[in-house]
C-alpha positions as CSV (number, residue, x, y, z in Angstrom):
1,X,-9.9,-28.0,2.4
2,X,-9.1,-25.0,4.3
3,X,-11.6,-22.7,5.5
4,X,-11.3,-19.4,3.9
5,X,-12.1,-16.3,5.9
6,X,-15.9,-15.6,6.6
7,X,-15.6,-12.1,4.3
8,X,-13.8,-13.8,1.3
9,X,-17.2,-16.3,1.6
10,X,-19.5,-13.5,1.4
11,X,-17.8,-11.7,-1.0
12,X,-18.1,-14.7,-3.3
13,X,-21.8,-15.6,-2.3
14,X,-23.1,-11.9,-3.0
15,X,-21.2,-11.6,-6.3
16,X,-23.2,-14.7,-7.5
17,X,-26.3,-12.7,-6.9
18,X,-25.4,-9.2,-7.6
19,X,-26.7,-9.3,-11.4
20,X,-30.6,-10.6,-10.0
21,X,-29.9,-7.8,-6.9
22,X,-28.3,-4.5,-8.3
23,X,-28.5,-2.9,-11.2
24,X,-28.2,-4.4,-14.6
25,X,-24.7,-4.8,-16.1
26,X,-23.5,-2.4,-18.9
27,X,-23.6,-3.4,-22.2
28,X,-19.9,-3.7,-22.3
29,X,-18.8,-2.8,-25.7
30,X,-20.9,-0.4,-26.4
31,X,-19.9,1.0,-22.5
32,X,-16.8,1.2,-23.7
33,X,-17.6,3.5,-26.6
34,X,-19.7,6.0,-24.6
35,X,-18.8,9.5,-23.5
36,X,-21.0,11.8,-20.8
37,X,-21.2,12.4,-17.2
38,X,-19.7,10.2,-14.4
39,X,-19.2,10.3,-11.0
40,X,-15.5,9.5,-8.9
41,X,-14.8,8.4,-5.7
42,X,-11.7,9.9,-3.6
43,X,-10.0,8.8,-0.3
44,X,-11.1,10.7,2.8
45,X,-7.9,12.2,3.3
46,X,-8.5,16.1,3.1
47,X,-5.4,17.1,0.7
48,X,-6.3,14.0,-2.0
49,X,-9.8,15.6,-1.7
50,X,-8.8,19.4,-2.3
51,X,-6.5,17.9,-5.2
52,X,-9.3,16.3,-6.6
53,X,-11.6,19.0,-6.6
54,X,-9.3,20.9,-8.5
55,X,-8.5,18.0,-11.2
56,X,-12.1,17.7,-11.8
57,X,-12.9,21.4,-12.0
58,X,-10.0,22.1,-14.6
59,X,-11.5,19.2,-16.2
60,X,-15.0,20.2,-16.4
61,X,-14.0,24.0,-17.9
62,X,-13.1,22.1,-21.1
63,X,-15.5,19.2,-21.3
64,X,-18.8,20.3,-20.8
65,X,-20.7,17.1,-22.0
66,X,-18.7,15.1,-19.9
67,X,-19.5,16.3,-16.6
68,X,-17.7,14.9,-13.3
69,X,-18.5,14.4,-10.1
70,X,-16.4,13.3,-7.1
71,X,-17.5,12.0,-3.9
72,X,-15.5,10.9,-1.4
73,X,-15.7,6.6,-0.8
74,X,-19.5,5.8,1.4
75,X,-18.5,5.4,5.0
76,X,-18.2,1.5,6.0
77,X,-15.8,-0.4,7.9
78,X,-13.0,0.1,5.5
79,X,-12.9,1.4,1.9
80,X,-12.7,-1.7,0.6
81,X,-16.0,-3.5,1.9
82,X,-17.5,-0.5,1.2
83,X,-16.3,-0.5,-2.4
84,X,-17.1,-4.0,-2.6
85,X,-20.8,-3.4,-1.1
86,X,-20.9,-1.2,-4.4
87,X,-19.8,-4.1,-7.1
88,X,-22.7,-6.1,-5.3
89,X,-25.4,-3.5,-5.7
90,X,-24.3,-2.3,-9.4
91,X,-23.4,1.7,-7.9
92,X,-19.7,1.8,-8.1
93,X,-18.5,4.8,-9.4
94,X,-16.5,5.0,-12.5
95,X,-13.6,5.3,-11.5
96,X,-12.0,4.8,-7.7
97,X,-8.7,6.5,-6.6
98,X,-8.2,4.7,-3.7
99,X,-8.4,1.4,-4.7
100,X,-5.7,-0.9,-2.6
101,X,-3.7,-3.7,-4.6
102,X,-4.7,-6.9,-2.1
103,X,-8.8,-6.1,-2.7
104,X,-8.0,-6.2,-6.6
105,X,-8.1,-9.8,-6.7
106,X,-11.2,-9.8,-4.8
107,X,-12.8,-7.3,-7.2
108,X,-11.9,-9.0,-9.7
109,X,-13.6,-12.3,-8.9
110,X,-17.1,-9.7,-8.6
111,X,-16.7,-9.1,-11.7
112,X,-16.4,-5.7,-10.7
113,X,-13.4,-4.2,-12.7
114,X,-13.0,-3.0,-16.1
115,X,-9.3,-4.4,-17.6
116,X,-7.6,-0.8,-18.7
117,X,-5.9,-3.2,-21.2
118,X,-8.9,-3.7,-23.0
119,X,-8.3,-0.2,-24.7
120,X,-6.1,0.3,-27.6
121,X,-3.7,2.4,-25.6
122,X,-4.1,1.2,-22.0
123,X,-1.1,-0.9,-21.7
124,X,0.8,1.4,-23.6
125,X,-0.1,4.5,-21.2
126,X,0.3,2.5,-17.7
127,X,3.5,0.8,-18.9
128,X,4.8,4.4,-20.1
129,X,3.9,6.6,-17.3
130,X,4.9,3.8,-14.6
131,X,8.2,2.1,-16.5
132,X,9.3,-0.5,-14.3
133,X,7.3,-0.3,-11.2
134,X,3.7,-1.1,-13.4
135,X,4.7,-5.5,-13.7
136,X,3.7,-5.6,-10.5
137,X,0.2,-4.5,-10.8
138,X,-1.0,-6.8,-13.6
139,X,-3.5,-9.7,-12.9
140,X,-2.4,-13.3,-13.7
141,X,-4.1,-13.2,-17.1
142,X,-1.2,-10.0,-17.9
143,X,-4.4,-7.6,-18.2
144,X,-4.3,-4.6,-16.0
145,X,-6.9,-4.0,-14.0
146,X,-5.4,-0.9,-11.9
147,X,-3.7,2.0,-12.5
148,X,-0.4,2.3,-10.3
149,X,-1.5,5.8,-9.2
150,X,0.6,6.9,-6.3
151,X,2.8,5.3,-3.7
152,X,3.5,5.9,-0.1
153,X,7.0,3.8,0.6
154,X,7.6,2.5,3.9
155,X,10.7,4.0,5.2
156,X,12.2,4.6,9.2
157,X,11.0,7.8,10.2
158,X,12.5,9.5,13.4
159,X,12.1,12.0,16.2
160,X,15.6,13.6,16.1
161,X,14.4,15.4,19.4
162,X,14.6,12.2,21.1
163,X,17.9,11.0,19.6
164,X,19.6,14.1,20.7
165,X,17.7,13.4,24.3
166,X,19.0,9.8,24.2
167,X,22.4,11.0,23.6
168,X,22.6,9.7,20.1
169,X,23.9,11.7,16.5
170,X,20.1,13.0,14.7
171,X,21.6,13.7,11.7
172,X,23.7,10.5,11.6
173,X,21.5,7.7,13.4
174,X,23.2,4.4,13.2
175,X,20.0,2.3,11.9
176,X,21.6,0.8,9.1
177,X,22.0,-2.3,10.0
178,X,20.3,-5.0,12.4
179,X,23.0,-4.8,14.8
180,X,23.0,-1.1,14.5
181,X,19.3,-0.8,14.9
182,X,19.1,-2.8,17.9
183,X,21.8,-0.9,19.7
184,X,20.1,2.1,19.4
185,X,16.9,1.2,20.0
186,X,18.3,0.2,23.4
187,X,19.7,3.4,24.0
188,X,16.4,5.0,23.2
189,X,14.8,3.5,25.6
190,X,17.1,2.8,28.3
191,X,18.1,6.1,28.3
192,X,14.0,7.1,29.1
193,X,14.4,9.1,26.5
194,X,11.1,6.8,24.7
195,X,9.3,4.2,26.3
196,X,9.8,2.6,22.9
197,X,12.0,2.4,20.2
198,X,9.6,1.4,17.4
199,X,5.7,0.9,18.3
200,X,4.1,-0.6,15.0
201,X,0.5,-1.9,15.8
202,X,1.3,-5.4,17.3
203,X,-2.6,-6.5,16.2
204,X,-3.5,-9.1,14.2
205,X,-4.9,-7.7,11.3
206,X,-4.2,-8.5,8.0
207,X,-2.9,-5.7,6.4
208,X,-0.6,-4.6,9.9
209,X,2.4,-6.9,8.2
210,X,2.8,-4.0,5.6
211,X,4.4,-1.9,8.5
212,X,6.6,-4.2,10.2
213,X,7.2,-7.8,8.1
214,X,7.0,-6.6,4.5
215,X,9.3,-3.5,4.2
216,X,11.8,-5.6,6.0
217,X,11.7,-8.6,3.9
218,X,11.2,-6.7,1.0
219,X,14.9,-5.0,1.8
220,X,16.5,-8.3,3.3
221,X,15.3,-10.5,0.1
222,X,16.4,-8.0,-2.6
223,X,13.1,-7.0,-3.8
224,X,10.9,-10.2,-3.3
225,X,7.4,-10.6,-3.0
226,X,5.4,-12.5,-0.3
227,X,4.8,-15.2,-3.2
228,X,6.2,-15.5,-6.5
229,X,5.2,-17.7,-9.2
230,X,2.7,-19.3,-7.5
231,X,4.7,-20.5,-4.3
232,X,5.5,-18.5,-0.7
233,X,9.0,-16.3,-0.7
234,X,9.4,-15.9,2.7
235,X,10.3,-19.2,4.5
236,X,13.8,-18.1,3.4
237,X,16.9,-17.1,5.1
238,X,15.9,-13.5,4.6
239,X,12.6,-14.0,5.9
240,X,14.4,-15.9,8.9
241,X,16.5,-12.8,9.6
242,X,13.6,-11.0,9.4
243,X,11.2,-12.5,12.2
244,X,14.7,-12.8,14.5
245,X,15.3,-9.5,14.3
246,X,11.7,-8.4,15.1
247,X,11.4,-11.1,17.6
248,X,14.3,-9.7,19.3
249,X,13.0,-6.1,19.5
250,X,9.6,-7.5,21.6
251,X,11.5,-9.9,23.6
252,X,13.7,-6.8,24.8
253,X,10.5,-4.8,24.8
254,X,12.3,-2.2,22.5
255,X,8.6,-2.6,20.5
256,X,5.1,-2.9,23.0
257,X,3.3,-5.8,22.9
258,X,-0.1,-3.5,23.7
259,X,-1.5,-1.2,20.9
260,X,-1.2,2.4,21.1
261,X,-4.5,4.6,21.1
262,X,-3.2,7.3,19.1
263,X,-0.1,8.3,17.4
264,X,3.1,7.2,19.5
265,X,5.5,9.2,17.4
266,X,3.1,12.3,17.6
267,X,2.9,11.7,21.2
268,X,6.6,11.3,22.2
269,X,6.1,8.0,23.3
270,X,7.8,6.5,20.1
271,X,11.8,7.4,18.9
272,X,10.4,5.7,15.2
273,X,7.7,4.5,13.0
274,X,7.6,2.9,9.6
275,X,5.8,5.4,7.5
276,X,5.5,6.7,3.9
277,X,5.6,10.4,3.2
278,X,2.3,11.1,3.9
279,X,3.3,11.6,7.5
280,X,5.5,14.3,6.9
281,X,2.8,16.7,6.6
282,X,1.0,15.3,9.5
283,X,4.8,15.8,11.6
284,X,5.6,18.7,10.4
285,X,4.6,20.8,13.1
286,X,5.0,18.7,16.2
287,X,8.0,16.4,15.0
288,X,11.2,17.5,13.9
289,X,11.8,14.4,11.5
290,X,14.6,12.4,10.2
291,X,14.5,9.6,7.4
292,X,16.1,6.5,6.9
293,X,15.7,3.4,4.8
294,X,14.5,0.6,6.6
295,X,17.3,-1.7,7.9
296,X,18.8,-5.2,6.6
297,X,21.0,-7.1,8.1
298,X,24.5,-6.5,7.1
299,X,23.7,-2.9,5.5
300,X,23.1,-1.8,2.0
301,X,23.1,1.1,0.3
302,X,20.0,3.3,0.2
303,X,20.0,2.8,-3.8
304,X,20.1,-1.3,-3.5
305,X,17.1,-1.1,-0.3
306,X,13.8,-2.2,-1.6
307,X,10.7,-1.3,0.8
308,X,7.0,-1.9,0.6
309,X,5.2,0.5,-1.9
310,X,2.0,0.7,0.5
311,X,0.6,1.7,-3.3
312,X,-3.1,2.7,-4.2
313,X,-4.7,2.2,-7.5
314,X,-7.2,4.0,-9.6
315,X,-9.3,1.5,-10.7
316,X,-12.4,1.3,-13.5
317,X,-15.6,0.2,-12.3
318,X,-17.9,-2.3,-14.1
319,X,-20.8,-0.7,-13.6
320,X,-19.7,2.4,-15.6
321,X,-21.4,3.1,-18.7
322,X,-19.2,5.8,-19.8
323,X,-16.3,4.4,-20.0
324,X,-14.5,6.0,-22.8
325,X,-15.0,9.6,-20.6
326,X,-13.6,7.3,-17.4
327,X,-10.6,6.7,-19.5
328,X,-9.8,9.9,-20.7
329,X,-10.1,11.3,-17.0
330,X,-8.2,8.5,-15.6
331,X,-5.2,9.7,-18.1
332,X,-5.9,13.5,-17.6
333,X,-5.7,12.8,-13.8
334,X,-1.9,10.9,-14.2
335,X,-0.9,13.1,-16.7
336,X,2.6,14.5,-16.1
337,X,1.2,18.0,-14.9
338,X,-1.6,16.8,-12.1
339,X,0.9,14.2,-11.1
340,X,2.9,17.4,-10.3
341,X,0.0,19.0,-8.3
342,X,-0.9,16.0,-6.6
343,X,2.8,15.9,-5.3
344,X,2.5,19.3,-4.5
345,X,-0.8,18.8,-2.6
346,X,-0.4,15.3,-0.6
347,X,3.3,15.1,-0.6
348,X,3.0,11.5,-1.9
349,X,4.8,10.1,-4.9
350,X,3.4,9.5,-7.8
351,X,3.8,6.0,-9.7
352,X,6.2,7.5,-12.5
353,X,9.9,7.0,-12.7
354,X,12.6,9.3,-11.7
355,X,10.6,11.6,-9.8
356,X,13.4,14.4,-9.0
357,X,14.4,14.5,-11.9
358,X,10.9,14.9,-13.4
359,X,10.2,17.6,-10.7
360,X,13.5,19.1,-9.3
361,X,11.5,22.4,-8.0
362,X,9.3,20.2,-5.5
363,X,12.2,18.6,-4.3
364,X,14.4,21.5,-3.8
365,X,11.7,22.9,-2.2
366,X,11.1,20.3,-0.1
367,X,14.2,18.0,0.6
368,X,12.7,16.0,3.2
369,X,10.7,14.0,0.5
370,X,14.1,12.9,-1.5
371,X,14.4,10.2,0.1
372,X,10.7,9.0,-0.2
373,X,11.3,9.7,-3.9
374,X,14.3,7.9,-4.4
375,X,13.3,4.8,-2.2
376,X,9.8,4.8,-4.5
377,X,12.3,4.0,-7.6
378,X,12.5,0.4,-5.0
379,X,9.3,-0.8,-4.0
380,X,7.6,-4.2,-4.0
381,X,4.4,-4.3,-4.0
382,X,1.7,-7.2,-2.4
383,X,1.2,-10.0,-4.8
384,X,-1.4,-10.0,-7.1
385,X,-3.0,-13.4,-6.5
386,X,-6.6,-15.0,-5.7
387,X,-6.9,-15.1,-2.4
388,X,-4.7,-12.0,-1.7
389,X,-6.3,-10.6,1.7
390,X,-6.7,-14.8,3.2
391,X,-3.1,-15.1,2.2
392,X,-2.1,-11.9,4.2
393,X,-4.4,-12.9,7.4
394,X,-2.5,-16.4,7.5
395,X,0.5,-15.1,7.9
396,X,-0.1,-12.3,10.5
397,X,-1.9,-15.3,12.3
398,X,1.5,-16.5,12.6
399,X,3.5,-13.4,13.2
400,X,1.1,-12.5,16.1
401,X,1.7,-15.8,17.8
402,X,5.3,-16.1,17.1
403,X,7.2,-12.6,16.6
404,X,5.1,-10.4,18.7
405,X,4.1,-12.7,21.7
406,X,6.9,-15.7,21.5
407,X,4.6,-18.2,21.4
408,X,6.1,-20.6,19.4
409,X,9.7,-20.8,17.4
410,X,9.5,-17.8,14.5
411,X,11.4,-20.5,12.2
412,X,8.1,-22.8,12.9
413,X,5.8,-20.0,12.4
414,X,7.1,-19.2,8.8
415,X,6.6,-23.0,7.8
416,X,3.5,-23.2,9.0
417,X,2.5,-20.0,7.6
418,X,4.1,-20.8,4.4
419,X,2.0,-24.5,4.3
420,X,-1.4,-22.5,4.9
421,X,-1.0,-20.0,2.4
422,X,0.6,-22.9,-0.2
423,X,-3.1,-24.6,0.5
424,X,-5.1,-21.5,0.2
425,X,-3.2,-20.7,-3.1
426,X,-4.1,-23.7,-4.4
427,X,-7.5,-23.7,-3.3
428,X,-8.0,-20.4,-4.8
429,X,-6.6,-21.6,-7.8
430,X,-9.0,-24.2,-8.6
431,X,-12.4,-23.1,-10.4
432,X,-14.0,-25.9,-8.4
């Protein structure tokens, strides 16, 4: 049996004890019935914070025996252990807007989410506000137990500063293609107009593939997930053309092999990133940015590119006891107006369906963000399966060794990493 990863083992030893360690467990029907105060947990990040603020004051003037409180998530090492501590000690917060798809599965197996399905018109709100984009997000059972709240999709963002420097066209970069890409690059950093072309974190933790890998097999394939169906995608032809053409941007050392301590776009030291729109704000003043979808190998048309959503949830917490005032809140904060100020405020998309059409004065406003908007209408999102963050760690094990340092064949890498994470699924998969 393969050894899963030392967290995934706690995880699953403390959730065993959490109901004789934390606090006792809802009631769950009558939970779900129940109306009065509750507290929420935002992200960090100072514009989702002033935005919820605001939500939760507007909703407070008209609902005065359902007070709300937000907090931002306790510090820990990430969000998620911290959120996870929570489950295990019973003082989650109702509701969590930050919660990231590969930790649902995990979650889930404490025990610790409430399934939005469960009432009368959850699946009939998520499914409407989302359309298309919400299959994604269900658990195995079909039950959701997230909201698709907002998404971040990975495009190629650009200094046009240093194009112009290296001699090249900013407001036509040739980046379409693999071929296209690859030339340029050079010319970035040949030219010493960069000392590198792209500079995505070359580390080996699991979630770094959702920068470099997974936008660009998410384009290449057509819109295909890391598994599907119970069995890996991405020992494919497009995930061959993938690791090659990464492979080849290290070997020519277009992309470091080191980490960066900061921010190498920010810092002039990199022509490109792969970023969602939340880095337009934090460029705005020190970049003069270009976007442009992330490349495949013989081109495609923005409208046919798929990407990585680099999605976050809002999520219900078991341990909430008013859940009926949790779901009314979730649904007042998605509603078609604070979608439209959270836009406003973080510059990220919400998870709704033809965005510009649904707010042409933000994008007028602000045309940078059209393309983020349109490439959100083509994301794929990290599958939804036991195991998720094991399954991810496997294969960057294999992408560290193989596409960032050449140490073995990447065609070898992807069958190996596709055999571990075929045992690790089925391992997962079985209650004993």
């Amino acid at each position: 049996m393969l050894r899963r990863t030392a967290y995934s083992l706690l995880v699953l030893a403390l959730a065993s004890a959490a109901t004789a360690c934390g606090r006792p467990a809802p009631d769950q029907e009558t939970a779900a019935k129940a109306r009065g105060p509750i507290t929420i947990w935002l992200s960090n990040n100072a514009q989702e914070v002033a935005w919820g603020r605001n939500m939760v004051a507007a909703w407070n003037r008209s609902h005065p025996g359902q007070h709300v409180t937000a907090q931002q998530i306790p510090a820990g090492k990430t969000s998620e252990e911290a959120i996870s501590a929570s489950i295990i000690a019973g003082t989650s917060a109702c509701l969590v807007f930050n919660t990231a798809p590969a930790s649902v599965p995990t979650f889930e197996k404490q025990n610790g989410l409430v399934a939005l399905s469960d009432f009368p018109d959850g699946d009939s709100y998520i499914e409407r506000r989302g359309g298309a984009l919400t299959g994604q997000y269900a658990s195995p059972d079909g039950k959701f137990r997230q909201l698709p709240w907002k998404s971040n999709p990975v495009m190629i963002l650009y200094n046009k500063k240093i194009f112009e420097k290296a001699g090249l066209d900013p407001e036509h970069p040739r980046l379409a293609t693999y071929s296209q890409f690859l030339e340029t690059s050079r010319t970035l950093v040949h030219s010493g107009a960069a000392k590198a072309a792209i500079w995505p974190a070359p580390s080996s933790e699991f979630f770094q593939s959702w920068l470099d890998f997974y936008p660009a097999f998410a384009a290449q394939s057509g819109g295909k997930q890391l598994v599907e169906d119970g069995e890996p995608q991405f020992d494919s032809p497009a995930g061959r053309q993938v690791t090659s053409f990464w492979r080849q941007l290290y070997a020519e050392k277009l992309a470091p092999q080191e980490a960066y301590p900061g921010d190498a776009v920010n810092d002039g030291k990199a022509a490109m990133a792969t970023v969602g729109p939340w880095a337009v704000s934090a460029y705005k003043d020190s970049v003069d940015i270009g976007v442009a979808p992330v490349p495949t190998a013989d081109g495609k048309s923005p409208e046919d590119t798929y990407s990585f959503s680099d999605e976050k949830s809002a999520a219900m917490f078991s341990a909430c006891r008013n859940r009926a005032t949790a779901w009314d809140l979730l649904k007042f904060a998605t509603s078609a107006q604070q979608d439209g100020k959270f836009l406003e405020a973080t510059g990220q998309m919400p998870m709704r369906e033809n965005l510009t059409a649904r707010y042409p004065d933000y994008f007028q406003r602000k045309p940078v963000y059209q393309a983020f908007a349109q490439q959100a209408e083509h994301v794929v999102e990290v599958p939804n399966v036991p195991g998720s963050v094991d399954v991810w760690q496997a294969f960057r094990d294999e992408w560290t060794k193989s596409v960032v340092f050449g140490e073995e064949p990447t065609g070898t890498a992807l069958r190996r990493a596709s055999a571990k994470i075929s045992t690790l699924l089925d391992e997962y998969g079985d209650p004993a």
